[in-house]
N, C-alpha and C positions, 0 to 999 in steps of 0.2 A: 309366173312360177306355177308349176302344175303339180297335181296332187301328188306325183311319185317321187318330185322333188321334195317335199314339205316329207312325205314318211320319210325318204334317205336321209331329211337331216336329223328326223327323231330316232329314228325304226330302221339304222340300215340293214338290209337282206341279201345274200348271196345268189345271184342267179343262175336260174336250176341248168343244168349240164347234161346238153345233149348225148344220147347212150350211143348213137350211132357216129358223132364226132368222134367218142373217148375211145373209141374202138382203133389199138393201133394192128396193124396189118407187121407180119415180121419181116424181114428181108435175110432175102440166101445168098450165097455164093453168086447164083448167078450175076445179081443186082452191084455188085461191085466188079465195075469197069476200068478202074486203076491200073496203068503198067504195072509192072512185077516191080519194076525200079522205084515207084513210088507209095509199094505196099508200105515199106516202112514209116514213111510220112503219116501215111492215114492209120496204122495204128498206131504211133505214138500222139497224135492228136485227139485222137477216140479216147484211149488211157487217160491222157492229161482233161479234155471234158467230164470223161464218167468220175474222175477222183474231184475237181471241181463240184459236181452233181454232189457227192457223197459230202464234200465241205459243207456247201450251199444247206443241206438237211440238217447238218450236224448243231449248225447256226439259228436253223428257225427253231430245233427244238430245246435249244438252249435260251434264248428268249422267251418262249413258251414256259420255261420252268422259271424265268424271273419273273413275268406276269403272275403264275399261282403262288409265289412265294408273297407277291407283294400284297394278296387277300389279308394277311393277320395284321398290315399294318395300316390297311385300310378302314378297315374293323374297328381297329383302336383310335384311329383319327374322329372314325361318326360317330364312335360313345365319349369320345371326349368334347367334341362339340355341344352332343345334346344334353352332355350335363351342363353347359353353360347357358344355356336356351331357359328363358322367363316363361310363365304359362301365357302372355300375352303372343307369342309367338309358337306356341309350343305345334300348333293346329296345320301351322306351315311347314313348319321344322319337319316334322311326320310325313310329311308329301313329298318333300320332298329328299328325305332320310329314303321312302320307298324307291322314289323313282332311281336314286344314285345306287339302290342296293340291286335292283332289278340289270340297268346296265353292268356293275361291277361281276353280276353274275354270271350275265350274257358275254363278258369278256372272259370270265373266268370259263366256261363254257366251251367258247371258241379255245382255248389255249389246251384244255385239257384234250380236243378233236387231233390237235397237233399234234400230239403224244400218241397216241390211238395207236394199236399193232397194224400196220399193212405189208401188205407183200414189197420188198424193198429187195431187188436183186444185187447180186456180185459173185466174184467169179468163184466155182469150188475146184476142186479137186480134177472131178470129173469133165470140167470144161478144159481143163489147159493138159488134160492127160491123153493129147488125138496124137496117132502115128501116120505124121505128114510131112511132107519135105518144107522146106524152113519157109517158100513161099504160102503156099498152100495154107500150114499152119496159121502164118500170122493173117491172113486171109480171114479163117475160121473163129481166128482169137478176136478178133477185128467186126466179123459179124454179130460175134456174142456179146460184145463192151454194146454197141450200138443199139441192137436188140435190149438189151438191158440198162441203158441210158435212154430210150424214147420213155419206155414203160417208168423209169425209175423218177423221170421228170416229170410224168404226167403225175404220180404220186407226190412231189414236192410240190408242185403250182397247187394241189389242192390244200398241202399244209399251209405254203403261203397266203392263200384266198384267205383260209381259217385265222389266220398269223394278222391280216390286214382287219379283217373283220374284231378280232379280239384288242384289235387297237383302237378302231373306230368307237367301239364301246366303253372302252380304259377313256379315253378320252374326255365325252360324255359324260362318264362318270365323274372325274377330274373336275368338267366344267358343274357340276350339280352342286360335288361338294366346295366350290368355289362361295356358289349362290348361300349352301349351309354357311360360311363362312362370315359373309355377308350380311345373314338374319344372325349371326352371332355378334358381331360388333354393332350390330343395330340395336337391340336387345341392350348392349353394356352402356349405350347412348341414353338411350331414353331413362335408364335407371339414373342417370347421373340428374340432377336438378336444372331445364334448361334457361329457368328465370334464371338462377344464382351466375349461370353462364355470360348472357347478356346482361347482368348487372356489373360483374368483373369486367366487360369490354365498356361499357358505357362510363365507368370509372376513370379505364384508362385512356377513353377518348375526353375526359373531362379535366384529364389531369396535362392532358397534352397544350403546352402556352405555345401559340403563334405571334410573333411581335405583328407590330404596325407597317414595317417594311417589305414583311412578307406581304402580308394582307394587297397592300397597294400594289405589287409586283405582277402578285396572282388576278386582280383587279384589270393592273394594265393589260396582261395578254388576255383576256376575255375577249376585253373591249374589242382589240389586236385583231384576234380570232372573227370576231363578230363581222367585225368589217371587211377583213376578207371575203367571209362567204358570201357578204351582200351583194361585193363588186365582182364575184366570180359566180354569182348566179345571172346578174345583170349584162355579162360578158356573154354568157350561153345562150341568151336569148336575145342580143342582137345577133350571132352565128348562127 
């Protein structure tokens, strides 16, 4: 395991996005090679993509709003632990109260990136308002869905990245405050008396009566046992 593996599992990071990849190039009229017969196919596919696309958005940024809604109840979960927390424990509790609030933020972080105003196309007025013959047109309508589905995708993969990222960290955070969870019933253990514990089982292993029948039962299959293995190790090493 190498070191960028070991930060991904503490520290994961988004990798940085090439400017001269993101760069989408437009396409004209010319670039659509489609018979005239089959313009209608490819805009209604274009339509039913871009509205898809528009789903697809609608969705991450709706989950994005249940991750920041879920901050006040996380909140309330690590002030109710650490009022349960002993000062024997208290030293770790704090370290790890830090680290689950750092991710919880870094997720909260990522969710609110989601939300962010970006240029998000569709169509106005002025795009479906061309004086063209009915080919032509859907043609042009056909261009502008495209044109503004390449661009409009390239805007959602980045909310999603933020979307996957703000989970990875929710996660993380989940598992820390599992760990809180853990120095908390630890903490209710140790307060409880663990002689008085092992005196209450050594009682009840005292009050436990075995007859004479048992005894010699359990007796015989030892022996039983014993013998076995003698002759099935004696067997293995004449083979």
């Amino acid at each position: 395991m190498n070191f960028k593996s070991i930060r991904e599992f503490f520290w994961p990071i988004l990798e940085p996005i090439d400017n001269d990849k993101k760069k989408i190039e437009k396409i004209s009229l010319q670039d659509i090679n489609v018979n005239n017969g089959n313009v209608d196919i490819v805009y209604n596919l274009a339509k039913e993509i871009f509205e898809n696309e528009e789903e697809r958005n609608s969705n991450i940024e709706s989950k994005s709003i249940i991750f920041i809604g879920t901050l006040g109840v996380i909140t309330a979960i690590i002030s109710s632990l650490l009022n349960e927390l002993n000062n024997a424990s208290i030293n770790l509790s704090i370290l790890i109260v830090f680290i689950s609030v750092i991710y919880f933020v870094r997720a909260i972080w990522f969710s609110v990136k989601v939300l962010e105003k970006r240029n998000f196309y569709t169509l106005g007025f002025s795009d479906i308002n061309i004086k063209e013959n009915d080919t032509t047109y859907k043609k042009k309508l056909t261009i502008k869905l495209i044109n503004m589905l390449r661009h409009n995708s390239e805007v959602i993969n980045t909310k999603v990245d933020d979307m996957a990222m703000a989970q990875d960290y929710f996660k993380r955070g989940i598992v820390t405050l599992f760990l809180l969870t853990f120095f908390k019933v630890l903490s209710i253990i140790i307060r409880i008396k663990i002689g008085k514990i092992f005196k209450y089982l050594i009682e009840i292993l005292n009050s436990i009566q075995i007859s004479s029948w048992i005894l010699l039962i359990l007796f015989s299959m030892c022996i039983f046992n014993l013998a076995y293995m003698i002759y099935f190790c004696r067997k293995n090493k004449k083979n």
